[in-house]
C-alpha positions as CSV (number, residue, x, y, z in Angstrom):
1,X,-25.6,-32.8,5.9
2,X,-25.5,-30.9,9.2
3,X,-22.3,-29.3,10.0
4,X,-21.0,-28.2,13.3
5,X,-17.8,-26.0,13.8
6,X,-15.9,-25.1,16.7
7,X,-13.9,-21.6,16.8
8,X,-10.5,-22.2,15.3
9,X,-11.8,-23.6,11.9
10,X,-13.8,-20.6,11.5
11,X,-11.0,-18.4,13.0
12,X,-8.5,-19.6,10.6
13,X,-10.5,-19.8,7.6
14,X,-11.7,-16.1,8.2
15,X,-7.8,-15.2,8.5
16,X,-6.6,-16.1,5.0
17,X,-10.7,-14.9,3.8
18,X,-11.8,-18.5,2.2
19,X,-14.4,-18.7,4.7
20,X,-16.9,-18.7,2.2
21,X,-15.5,-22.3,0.8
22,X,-17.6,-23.6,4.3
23,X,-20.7,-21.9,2.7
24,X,-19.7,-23.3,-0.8
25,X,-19.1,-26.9,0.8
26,X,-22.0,-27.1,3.3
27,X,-24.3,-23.7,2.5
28,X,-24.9,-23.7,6.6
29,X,-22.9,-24.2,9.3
30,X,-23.9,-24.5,13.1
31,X,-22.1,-23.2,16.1
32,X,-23.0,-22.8,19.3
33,X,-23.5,-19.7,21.3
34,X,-19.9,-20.2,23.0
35,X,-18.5,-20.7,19.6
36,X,-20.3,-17.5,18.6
37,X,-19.3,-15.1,22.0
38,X,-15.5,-16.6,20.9
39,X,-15.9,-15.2,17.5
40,X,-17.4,-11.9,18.2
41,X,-14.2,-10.1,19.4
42,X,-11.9,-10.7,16.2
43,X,-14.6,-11.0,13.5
44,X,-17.5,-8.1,14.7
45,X,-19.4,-9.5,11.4
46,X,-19.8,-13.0,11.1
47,X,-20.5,-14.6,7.9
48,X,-24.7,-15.3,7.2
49,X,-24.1,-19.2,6.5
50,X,-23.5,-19.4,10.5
51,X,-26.0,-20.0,12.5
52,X,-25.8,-20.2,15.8
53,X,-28.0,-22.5,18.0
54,X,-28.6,-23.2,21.8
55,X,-27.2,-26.1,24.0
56,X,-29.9,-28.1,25.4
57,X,-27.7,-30.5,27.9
58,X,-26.1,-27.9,29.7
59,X,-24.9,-30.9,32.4
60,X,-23.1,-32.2,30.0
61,X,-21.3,-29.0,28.5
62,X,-20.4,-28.3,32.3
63,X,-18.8,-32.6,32.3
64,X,-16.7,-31.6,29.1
65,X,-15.5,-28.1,30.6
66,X,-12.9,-30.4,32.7
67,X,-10.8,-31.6,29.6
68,X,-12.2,-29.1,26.7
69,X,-13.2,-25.0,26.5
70,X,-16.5,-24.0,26.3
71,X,-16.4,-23.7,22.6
72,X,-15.4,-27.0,21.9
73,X,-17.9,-28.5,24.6
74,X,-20.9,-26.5,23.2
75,X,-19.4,-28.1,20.0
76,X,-19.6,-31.4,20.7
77,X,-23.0,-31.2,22.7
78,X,-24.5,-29.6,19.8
79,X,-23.0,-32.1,17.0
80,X,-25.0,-35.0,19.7
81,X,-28.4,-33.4,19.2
């Protein structure tokens, strides 16, 4: 099963420290490199069982910028591959 997360899941699981029950669940989970630069500033060391992967339709990040942030659009681009 391929997994795809956007920020706040990870952001909130890494608050109250179960973030490992993603690894547990899934033993990989993809983000995107929005998702990632999002990230960086609260958690400096992200967990190994993320790994973060490239857009490849940037056109249609850019269409979902209008109604999402970037982290969720990179999401949801990625989860399309």
């Amino acid at each position: 099963m391929i997994v795809v997360s956007d920020t706040s899941v990870i952001t909130a699981l890494m608050q109250v420290e179960p973030s490992e029950l993603l690894n547990q669940l899934y033993h990989e989970v993809l983000i995107p490199e929005a998702v990632r630069d999002e990230l960086l500033p609260s958690h400096p060391v992200l967990p190994p069982f993320l790994r973060c992967e490239p857009v490849s339709d940037g056109r249609e990040v850019h269409r979902l910028i209008t109604e999402l942030d970037r982290g969720e659009a990179e999401a949801i681009v990625l989860a399309n591959f």
